[in-house]
C-alpha positions in Angstrom: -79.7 21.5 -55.5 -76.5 22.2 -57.7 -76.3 25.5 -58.9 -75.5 26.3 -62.5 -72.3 28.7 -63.3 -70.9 29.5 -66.4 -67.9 30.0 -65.6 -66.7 27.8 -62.8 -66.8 24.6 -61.6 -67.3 24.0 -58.0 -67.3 20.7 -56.7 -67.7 20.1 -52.6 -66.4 16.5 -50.7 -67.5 16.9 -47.1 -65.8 20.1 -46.0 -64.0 20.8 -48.5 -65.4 23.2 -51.8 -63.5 23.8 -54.7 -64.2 26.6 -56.6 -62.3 26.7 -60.2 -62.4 30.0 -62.3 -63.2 28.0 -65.8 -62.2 30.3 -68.7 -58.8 29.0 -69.9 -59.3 30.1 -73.6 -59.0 34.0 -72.0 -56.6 32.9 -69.0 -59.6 33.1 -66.5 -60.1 36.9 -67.1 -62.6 39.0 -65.6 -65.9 40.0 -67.2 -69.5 40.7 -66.2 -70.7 37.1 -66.1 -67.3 35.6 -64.0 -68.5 38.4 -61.8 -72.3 37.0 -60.9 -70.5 33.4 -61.0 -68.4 34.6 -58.7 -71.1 36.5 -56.7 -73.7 33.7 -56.9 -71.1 31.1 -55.8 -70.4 33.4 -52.5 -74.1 33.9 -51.6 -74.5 30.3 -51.8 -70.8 30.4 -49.7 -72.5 32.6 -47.0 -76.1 30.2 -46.9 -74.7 27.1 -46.8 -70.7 27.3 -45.9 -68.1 25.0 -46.5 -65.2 24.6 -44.1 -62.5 25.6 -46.4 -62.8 26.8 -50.0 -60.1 26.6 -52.8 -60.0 29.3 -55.4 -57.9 28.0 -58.2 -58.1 28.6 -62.3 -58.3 26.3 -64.8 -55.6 25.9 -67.6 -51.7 27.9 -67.5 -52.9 30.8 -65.3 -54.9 31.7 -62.1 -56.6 34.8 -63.5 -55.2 37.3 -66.0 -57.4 40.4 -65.0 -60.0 42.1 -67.2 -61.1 40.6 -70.5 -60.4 42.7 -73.6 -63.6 41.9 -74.9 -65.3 43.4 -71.9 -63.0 46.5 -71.4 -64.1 46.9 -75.2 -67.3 47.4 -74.4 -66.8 49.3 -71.2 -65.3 51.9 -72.9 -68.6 52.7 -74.3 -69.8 53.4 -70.7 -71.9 56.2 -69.6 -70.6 56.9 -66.1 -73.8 55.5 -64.2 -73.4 52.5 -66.6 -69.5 52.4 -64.8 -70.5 53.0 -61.1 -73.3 50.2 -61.8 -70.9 47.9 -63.3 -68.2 48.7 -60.7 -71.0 48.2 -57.8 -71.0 44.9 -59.1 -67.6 44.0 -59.2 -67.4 45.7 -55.8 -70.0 43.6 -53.9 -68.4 40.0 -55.5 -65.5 40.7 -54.0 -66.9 41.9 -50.3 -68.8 38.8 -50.5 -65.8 36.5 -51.0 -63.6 38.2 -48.7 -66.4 37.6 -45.6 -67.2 34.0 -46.9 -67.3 32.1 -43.4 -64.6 30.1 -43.8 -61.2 29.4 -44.8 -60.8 30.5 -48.3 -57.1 29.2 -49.5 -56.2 30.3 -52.8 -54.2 28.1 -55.6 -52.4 30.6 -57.9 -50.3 29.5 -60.6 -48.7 31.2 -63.7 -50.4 35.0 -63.0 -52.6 36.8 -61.4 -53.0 40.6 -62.2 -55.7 43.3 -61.9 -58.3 41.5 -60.4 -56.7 38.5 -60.4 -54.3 39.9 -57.4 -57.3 40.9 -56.1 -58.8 37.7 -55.6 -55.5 36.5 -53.9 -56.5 39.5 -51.4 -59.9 37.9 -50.4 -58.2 34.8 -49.9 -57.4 34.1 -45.8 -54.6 31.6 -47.2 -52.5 32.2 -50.8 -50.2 29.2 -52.1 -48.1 29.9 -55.3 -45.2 28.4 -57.3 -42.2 30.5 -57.6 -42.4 31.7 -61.3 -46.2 32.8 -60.3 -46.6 37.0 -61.8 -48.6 39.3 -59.6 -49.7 42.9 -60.5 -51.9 45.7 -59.8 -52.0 46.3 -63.4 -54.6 49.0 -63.5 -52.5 52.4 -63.9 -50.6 50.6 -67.2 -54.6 50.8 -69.1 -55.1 54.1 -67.4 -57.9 52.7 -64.6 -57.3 52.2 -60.8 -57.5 49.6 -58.4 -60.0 51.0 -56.8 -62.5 48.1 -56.2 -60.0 45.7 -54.9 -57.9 48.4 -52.7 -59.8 48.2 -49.2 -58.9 44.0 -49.3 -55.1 44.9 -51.0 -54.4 47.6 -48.6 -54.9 45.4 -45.2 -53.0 42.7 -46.5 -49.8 44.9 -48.2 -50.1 48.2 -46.2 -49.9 51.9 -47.6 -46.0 52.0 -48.3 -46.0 49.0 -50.7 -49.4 50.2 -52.1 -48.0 53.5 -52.9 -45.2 51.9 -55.3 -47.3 48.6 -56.7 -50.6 50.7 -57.4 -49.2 53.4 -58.8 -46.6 51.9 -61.3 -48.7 49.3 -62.0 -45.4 47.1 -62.4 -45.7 43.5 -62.2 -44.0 41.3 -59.7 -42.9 37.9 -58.4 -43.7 35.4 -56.0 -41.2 35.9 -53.9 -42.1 39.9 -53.8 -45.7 38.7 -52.8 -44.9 37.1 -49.9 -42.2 39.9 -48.7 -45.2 42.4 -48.5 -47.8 39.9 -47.3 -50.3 39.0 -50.6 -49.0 35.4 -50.7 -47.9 33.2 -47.7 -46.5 30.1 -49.1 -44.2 29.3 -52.4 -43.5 25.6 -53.2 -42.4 24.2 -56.3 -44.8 23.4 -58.6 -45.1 19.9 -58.5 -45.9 20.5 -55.3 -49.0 23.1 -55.5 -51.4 20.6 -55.1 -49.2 18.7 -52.0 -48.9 22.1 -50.6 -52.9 23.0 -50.4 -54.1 20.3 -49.0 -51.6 20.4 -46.2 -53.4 24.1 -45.8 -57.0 22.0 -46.2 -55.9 19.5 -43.5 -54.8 22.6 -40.6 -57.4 24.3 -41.6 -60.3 21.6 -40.9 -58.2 21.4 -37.2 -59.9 24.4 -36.1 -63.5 24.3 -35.0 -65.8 25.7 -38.1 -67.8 28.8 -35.9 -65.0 29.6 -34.0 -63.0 30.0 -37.7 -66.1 32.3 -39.0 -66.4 34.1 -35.8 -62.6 35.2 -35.9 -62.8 35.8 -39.4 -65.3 38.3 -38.4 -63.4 39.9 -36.1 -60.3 41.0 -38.1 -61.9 43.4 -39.4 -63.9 44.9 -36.3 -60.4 45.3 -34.3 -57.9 46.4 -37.3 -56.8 50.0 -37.0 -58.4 50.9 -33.7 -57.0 51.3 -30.2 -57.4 48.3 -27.7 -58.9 50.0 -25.4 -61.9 51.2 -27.8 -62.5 47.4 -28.7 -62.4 45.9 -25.3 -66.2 45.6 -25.4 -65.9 43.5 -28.3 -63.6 41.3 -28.2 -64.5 40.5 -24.5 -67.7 39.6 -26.1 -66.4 37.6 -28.7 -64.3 34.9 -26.8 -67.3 34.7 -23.8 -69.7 33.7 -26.4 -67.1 31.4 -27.9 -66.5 29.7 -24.4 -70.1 29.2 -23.8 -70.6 28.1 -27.9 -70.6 24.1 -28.0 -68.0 24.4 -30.0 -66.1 26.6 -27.3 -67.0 23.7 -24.6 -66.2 20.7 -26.5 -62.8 22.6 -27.4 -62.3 23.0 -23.6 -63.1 19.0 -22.6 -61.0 17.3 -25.5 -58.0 19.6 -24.4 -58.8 18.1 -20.7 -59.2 14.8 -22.0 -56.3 15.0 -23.9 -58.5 14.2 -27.5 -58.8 15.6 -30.7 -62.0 17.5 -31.0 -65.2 16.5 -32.6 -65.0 18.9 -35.7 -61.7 17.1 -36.4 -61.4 14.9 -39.5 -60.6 11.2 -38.3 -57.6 10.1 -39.7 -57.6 7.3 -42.5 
């Protein structure tokens, strides 16, 4: 059955689940019900995956961060009432970012606070050259602190140190030198561009895809020799998977795969 969301649209065709922030009176921004959209949308993500999700926004922007309206009414916070709310915010985005499958994200005209955030959960980011980007928080006197663990494995500490902490807004281009964004087309071609990412992406075999996806994060930061166990682990049970051993007899047979899309 459908699910009902407030603020997005989702619509699925075969593989393929598009997921549209739907606020474009408030340029997509942030507040508490966009959050259990967000989080309802990736529970159902987890339950019953796609095999590649786009994140886009409707209307001129991807997502302009943090509604006034609701950083109005935050201000009035206790501090439980803060962690609780933050908690929130906190577990939306963990869920996105271990969604099993390829989440590509469509970001046009801005993206800041959160809004960057999101393009951090995304595995793929596509964006048009005059596309703003910005860890806004310091310039309202907050943090970045719910989005940092995803920001900081895809920028690193050095950039961190001078986009976090100035809070300065920046451009496409500046995305992709530090890692947040990994294609820029023109905008005409956004759309062309995506579902060029849609069609590689649906070339690799859907388990294999969520168990790598997994993985990243088990093996970042340590040494090789501590993770031997698992990732020795991980590739036997993908060889002995049926999708491991169908992989292995098209490549023999010289034949695209099973879990690839026939061509029209």
């Amino acid at each position: 059955m459908a699910a009902n969301y407030q603020f997005l649209t989702v619509e699925r065709q075969g593989g393929v689940e598009r997921v549209t922030l739907n606020r474009p009176d408030v340029r997509n921004a942030f507040n508490e019900h966009v959050i259990a959209d967000l989080s309802a949308w990736a529970r159902r993500a987890h339950d019953d995956p796609p095999r590649v999700v786009v994140l886009g926004g409707a209307g001129k922007v991807f997502s302009a961060g943090a509604n006034a309206a609701w950083m109005a009414k935050m201000a009035g916070y206790s501090h439980d009432d803060n962690v609780n709310d933050a908690r929130a915010a906190a577990a939306m985005f963990l869920a996105i970012n271990s969604v099993p499958a390829i989440v590509i994200g469509r970001i046009h005209g801005a993206a800041l606070g959160g809004g960057s955030g999101l393009a951090a959960v995304c595995d793929i980011v596509v964006t048009e050259p005059d596309a703003v980007f910005g860890f806004t928080e310091t310039k309202l006197g907050i943090l970045p602190a719910i989005i940092s663990p995803y920001v900081l494995q895809k920028i690193g500490a050095s950039a961190a140190r001078e986009l976090f902490l100035t809070g300065r807004r920046f451009d496409a281009a500046k995305a992709k030198q530090i890692g947040l964004v990994h294609e820029i087309v023109d905008a005409g071609q956004l759309d062309v561009a995506v579902d060029r990412q849609i069609a590689e992406a649906l070339s690799a075999a859907p388990t294999a895809v969520a168990r790598a996806k997994q993985l990243i994060p088990n093996v970042l930061g340590k040494s090789p020799v501590d993770v031997i166990g698992i990732t020795a682990e991980a590739i036997a049970a993908q060889r002995v998977s049926p999708e491991g051993q169908e992989g292995l007899r098209a490549f023999l047979d010289k034949r695209t795969p099973a879990w690839t899309p026939k061509q029209k």
